[in-house]
C-alpha positions as CSV (number, residue, x, y, z in Angstrom):
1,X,-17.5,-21.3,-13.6
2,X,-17.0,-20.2,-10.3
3,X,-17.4,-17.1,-8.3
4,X,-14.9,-14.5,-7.0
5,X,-15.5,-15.2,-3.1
6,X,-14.9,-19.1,-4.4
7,X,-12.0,-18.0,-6.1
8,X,-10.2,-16.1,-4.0
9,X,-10.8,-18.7,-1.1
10,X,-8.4,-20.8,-3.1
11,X,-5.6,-18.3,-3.7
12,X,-6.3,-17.8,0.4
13,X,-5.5,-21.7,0.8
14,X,-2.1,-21.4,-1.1
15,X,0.4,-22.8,1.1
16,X,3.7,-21.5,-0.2
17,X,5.2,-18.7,1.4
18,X,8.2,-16.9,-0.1
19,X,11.6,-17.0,2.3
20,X,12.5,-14.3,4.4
21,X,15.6,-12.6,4.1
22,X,17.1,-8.9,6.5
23,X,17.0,-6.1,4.6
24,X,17.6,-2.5,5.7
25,X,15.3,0.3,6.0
26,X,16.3,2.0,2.3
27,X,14.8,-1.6,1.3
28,X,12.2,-1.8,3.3
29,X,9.1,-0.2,1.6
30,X,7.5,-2.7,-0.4
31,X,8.7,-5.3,1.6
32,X,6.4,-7.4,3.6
33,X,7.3,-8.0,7.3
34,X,7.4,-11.6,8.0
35,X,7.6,-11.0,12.1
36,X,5.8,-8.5,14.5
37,X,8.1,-5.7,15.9
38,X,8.2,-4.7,19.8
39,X,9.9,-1.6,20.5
40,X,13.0,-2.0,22.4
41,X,12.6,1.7,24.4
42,X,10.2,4.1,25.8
43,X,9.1,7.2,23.4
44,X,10.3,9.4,24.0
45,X,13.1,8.2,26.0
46,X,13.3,10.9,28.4
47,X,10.9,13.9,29.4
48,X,11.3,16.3,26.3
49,X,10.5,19.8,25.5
50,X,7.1,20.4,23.0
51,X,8.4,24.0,22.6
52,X,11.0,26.2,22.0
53,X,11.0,28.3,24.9
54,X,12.1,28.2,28.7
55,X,12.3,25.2,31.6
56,X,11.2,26.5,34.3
57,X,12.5,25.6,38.1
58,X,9.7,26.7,40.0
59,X,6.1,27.7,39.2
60,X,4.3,27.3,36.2
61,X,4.7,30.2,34.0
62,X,2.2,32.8,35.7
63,X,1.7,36.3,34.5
64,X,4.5,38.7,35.2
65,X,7.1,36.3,37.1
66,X,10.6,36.9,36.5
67,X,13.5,34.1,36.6
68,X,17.4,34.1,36.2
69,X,18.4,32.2,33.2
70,X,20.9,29.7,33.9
71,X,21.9,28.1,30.4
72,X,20.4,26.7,27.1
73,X,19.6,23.1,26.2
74,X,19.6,22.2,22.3
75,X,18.1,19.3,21.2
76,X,20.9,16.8,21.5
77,X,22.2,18.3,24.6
78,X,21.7,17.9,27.8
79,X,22.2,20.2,30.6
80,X,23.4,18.8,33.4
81,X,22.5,21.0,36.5
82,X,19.8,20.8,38.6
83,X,16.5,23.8,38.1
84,X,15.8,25.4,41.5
85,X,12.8,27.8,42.1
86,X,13.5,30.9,40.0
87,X,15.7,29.7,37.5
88,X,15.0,28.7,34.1
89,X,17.1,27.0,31.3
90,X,16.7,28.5,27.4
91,X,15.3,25.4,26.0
92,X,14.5,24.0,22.2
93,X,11.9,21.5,20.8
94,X,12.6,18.0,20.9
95,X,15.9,18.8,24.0
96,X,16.0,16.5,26.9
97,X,14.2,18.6,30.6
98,X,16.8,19.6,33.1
99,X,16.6,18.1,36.2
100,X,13.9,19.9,38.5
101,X,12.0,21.2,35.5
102,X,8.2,21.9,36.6
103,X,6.8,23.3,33.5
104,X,8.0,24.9,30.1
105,X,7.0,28.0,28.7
106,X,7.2,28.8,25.1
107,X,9.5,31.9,24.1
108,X,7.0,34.2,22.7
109,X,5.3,34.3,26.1
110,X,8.4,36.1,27.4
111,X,11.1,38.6,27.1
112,X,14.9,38.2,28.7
113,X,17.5,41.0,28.9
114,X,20.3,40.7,30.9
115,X,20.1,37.4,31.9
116,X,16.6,37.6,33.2
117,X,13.6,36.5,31.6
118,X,10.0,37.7,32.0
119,X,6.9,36.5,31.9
120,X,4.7,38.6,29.4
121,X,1.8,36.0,28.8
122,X,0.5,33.1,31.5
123,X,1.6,29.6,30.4
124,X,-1.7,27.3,30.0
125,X,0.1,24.5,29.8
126,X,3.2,21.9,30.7
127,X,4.3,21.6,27.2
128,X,6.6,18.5,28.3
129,X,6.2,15.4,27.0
130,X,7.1,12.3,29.2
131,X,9.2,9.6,28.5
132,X,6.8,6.7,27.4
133,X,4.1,9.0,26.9
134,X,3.6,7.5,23.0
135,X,4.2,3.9,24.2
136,X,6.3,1.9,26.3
137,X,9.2,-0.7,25.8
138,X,7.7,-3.7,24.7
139,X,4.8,-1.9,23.1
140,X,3.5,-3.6,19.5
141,X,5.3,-1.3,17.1
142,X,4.1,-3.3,13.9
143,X,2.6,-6.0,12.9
144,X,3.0,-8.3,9.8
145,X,2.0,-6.0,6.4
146,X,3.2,-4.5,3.4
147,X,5.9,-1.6,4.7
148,X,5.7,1.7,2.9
149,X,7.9,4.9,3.4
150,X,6.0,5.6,6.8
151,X,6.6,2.3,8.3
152,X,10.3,2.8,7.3
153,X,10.7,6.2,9.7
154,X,8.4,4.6,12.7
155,X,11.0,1.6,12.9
156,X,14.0,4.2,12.5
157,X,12.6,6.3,15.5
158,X,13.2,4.1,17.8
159,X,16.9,2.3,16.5
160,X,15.5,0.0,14.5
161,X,18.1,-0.2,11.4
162,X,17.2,-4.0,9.6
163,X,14.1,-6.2,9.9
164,X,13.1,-9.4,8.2
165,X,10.8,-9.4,5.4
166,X,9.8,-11.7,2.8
167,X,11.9,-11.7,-0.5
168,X,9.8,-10.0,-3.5
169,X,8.2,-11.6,-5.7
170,X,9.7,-12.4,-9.2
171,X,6.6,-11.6,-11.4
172,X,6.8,-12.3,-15.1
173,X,4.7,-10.4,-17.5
174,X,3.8,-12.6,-21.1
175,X,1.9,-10.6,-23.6
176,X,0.2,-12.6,-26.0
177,X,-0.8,-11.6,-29.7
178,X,0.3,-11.4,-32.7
179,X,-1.2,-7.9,-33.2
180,X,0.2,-6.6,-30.4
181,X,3.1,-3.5,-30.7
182,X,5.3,-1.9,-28.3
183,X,4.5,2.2,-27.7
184,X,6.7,4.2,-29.8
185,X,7.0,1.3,-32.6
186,X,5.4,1.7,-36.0
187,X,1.8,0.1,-36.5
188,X,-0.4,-0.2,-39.2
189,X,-3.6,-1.6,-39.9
190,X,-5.0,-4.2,-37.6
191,X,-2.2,-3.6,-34.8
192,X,-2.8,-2.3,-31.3
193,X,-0.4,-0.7,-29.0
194,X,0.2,-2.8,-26.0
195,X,-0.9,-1.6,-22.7
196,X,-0.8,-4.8,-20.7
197,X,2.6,-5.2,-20.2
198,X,3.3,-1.3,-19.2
199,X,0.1,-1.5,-16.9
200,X,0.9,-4.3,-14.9
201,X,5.1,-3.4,-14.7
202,X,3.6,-0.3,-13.4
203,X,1.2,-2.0,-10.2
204,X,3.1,-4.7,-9.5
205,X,6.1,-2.7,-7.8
206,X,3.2,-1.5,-5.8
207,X,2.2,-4.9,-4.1
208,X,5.8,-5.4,-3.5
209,X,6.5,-7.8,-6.8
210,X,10.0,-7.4,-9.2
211,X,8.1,-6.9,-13.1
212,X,10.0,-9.6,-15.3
213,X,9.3,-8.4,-19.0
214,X,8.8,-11.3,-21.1
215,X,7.6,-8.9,-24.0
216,X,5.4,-9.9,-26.7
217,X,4.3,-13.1,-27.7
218,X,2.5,-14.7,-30.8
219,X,-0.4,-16.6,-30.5
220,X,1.1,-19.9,-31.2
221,X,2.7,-22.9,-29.5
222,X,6.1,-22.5,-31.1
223,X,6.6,-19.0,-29.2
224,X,4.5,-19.5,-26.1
225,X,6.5,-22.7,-24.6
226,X,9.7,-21.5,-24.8
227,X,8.7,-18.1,-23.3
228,X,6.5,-19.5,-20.5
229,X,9.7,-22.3,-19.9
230,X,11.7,-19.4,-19.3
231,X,9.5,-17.6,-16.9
232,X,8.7,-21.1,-14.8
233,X,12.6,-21.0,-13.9
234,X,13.1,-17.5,-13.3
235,X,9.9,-16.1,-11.6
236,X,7.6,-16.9,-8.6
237,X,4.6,-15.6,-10.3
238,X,3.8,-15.7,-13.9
239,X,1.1,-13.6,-15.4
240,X,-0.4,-14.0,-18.9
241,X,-2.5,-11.3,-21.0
242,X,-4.6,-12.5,-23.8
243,X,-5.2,-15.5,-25.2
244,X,-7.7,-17.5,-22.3
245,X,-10.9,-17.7,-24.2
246,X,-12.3,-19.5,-26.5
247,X,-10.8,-17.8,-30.1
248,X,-8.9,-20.0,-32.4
249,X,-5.2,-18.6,-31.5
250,X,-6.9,-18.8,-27.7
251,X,-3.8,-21.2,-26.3
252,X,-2.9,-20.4,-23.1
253,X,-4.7,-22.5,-20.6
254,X,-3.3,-25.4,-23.2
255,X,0.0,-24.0,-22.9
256,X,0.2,-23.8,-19.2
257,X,-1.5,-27.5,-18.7
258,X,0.7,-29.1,-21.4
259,X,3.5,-27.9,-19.3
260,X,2.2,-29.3,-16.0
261,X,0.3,-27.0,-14.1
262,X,-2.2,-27.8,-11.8
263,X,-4.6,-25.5,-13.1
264,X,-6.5,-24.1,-9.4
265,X,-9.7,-22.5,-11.5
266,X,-10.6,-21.2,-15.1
267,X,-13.6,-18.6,-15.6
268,X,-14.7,-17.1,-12.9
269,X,-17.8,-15.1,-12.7
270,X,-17.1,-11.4,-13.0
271,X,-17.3,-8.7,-15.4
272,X,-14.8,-7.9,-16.9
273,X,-12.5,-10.8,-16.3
274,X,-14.8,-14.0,-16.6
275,X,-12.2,-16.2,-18.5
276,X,-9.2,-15.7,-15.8
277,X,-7.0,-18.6,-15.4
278,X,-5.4,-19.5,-12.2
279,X,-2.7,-22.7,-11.7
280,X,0.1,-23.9,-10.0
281,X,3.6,-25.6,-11.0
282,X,5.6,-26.7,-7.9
283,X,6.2,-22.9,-6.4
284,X,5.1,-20.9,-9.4
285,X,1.8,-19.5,-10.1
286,X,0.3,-18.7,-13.2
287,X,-2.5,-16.4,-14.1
288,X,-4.0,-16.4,-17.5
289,X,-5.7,-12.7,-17.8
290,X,-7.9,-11.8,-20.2
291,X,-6.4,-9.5,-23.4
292,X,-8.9,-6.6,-22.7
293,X,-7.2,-4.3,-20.8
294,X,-9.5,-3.2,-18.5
295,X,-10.1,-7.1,-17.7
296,X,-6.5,-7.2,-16.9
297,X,-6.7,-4.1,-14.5
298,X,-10.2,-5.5,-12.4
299,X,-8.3,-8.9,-12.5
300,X,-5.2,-8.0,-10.8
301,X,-7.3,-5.6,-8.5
302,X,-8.6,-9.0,-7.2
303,X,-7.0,-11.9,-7.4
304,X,-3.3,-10.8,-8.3
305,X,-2.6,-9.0,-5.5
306,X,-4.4,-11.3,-3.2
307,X,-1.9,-14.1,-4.2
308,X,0.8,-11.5,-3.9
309,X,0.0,-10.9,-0.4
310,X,-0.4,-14.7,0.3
311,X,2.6,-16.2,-0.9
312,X,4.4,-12.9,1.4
313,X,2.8,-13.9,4.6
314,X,0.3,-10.9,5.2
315,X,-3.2,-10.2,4.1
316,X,-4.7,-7.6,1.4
317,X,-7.3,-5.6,2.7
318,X,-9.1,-3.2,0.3
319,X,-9.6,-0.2,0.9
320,X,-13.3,-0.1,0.9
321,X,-16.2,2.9,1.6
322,X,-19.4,3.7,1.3
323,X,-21.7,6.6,-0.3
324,X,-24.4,7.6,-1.9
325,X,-24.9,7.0,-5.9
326,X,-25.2,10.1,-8.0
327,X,-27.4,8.6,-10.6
328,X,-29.0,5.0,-11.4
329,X,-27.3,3.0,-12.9
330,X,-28.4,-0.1,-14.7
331,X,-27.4,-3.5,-17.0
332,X,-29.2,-6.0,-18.9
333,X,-27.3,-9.3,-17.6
334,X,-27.1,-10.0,-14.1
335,X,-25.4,-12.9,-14.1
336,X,-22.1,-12.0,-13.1
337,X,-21.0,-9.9,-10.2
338,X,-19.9,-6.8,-12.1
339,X,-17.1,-4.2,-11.6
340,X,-17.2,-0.2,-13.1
341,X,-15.2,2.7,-12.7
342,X,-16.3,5.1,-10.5
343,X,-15.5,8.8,-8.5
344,X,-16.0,9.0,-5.1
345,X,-15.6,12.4,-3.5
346,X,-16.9,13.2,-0.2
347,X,-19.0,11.0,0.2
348,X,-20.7,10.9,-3.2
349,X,-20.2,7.8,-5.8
350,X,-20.6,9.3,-9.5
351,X,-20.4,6.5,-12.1
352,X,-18.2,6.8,-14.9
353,X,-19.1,6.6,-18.5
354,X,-17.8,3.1,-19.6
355,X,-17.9,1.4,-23.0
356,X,-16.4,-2.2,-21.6
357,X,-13.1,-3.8,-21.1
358,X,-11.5,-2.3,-23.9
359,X,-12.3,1.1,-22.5
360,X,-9.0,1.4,-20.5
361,X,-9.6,5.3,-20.9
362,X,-12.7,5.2,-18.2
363,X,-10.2,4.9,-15.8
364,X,-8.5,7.6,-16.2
365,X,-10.2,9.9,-13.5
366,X,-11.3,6.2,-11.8
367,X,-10.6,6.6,-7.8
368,X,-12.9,3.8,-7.1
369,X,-14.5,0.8,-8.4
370,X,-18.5,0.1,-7.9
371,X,-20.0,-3.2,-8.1
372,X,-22.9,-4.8,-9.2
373,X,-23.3,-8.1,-7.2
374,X,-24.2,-11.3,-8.7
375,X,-28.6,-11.0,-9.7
376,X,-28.5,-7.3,-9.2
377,X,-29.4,-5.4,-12.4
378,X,-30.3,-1.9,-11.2
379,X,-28.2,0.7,-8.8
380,X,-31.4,3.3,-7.8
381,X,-29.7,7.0,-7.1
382,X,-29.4,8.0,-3.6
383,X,-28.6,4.4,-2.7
384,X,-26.0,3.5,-0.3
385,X,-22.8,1.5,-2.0
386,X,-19.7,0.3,-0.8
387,X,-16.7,0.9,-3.7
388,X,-13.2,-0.6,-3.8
389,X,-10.8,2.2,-3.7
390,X,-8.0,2.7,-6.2
């Protein structure tokens, strides 16, 4: 058995990386960017009204001046003569300064009639905003990391309409056991509804990863070969639930070495989680998870999206913070580093009740996940804790 930082190390030494491909920005959030991005122009590209208001030619706005008003400049136009002293220009957010602008002032600080405009209250400030004042051409727009919406309209701002990024991962989802029924099926006695396989389609989109549905699985070698043949040939990323321990119909880390995986590590030394299964078959990886469902959540947490963000060329970093416990918390066995569901709210880490790895519903108000580190058996109220966010 190993531990997590021993485990992760080797999903960090993995030296495949998936192919890039150029994908537009409607394609882009999810993506990882496989190259560092340099803006190709100032912003803003020009000196640029903050305010609706007036350009001034001359002066700065003060108390009771009066000024001829000469035109109007929309954003998207650009007026093309030159601001002397007493004129202004009507002006909008966002519009390109005319030429000899000295300040702007914003329209509710004035009156016009008749082609004059007033000064009712003094102007504080310029309220121009000049070209390159954001950054410069040249400047590091982003660097390698998973895109989201956000990214998507930064790289738009400034022209940007395709980047590279590294194709998505093909991730295959095997549910294993014979007891096992889709929700909205009939059950009956001894049958659970399966929460794996919609719980992990649901994050993987998240870490950028396609969810491959392999469905459910029996617990025997007759079902699991053909399904995990399949997967090998159609996915980058193959992930198991159920079946890695040490039960009788417990056949997957069989399975996956019978079929010639380098298995990378079995059983790590977590709770929940301990019998995880990691391996390798040419370019595909393979993760036996444990069946318990909230085994399957802390392991994906950890090490699934840590390979995902591997084999895409970028690195995971957790969100991670710290605060004060609410209460003590305590356990009887210290010998694994330990994971719980938590609530941290401004500054505050309240533990939530939790019954074990079957107890998917603890995480249901879960923003957070605490930790008990390997030999630690007591949390003392008031103490300081970092938490994984959610």
């Amino acid at each position: 058995m190993i531990t997590s930082a021993e485990a992760l190390s080797i999903i960090r030494e993995v030296p495949y990386r998936l192919p890039a491909e150029t994908v537009s920005l409607a394609e882009a959030a999810g993506r990882v960017l496989t190259e560092d991005v340099y803006s190709p122009s100032d912003d803003p590209p020009f000196d640029k009204s903050a305010m609706d208001g007036y350009a001034l030619g001359g002066g700065t706005g003060e108390q009771g001046a009066v000024y001829q008003v000469a035109g109007t400049a929309a954003a998207g136009d650009v007026y093309s003569g030159l601001l002397g002293p007493g004129q202004a220009v009507r002006i909008m957010t966002g519009a390109k300064l005319p030429s000899g602008t000295e300040a702007v002032i914003r329209r509710e600080y004035t009156e016009e009639k008749d082609g004059i405009m007033k000064v009712l209250t003094r102007e504080t400030q310029s309220n121009i905003i000049k070209q390159g004042e954001n950054f410069r051409k040249g400047h590091l727009l982003l660097s390698k990391r998973l895109l989201t919406a956000r990214h998507a309209g930064i790289l738009a701002s400034v022209g940007i309409s395709r980047i590279r990024a590294a194709a998505r991962p093909r991730v295959g989802i095997i549910t294993t056991g014979a007891e096992i029924r889709e929700a909205g099926k009939e059950t009956g006695d001894g049958l659970i509804f399966n929460s794996n396989g919609p719980m992990l389609a649901a994050m993987i989109p998240g870490d950028g990863g396609l969810p491959i549905n392999y469905g459910i699985v029996d617990d025997d070698a007759a079902s699991l070969n053909p399904a995990l043949r399949k997967a090998l040939g159609e996915c980058n990323v193959i992930l198991f639930t159920g079946g890695v321990s040490m039960g009788d119909f417990d056949l997957v880390p069989e399975t996956v070495e019978n079929a010639g995986t380098e298995v990378l590590f079995y059983k790590v030394a977590i709770r929940p989680g301990m019998p995880v299964l990691f391996g390798r078959k040419d370019n595909v990886f393979i993760f036996g998870l444990p069946g318990n469902p909230v085994s399957v959540f802390v392991t994906y947490e950890i090490f699934v999206r840590e390979l995902l963000a591997v084999i895409s060329g970028t690195e995971l970093t957790p969100v991670t913070v710290s605060g004060r416990l609410s209460e003590t918390v305590s356990r009887k066995n210290a010998e694994r580093e330990e994971y719980r569901p938590g609530r941290c709210d401004k500054g505050i880490i309240t533990p939530l009740s939790f019954r074990g790895s079957s107890h998917l519903h603890a995480l249901a108000d879960a923003n957070c996940l605490y930790r008990f580190d390997q030999g630690t058996s007591i949390l003392e109220k008031d103490s300081e804790i970092h938490v994984r966010l959610l």
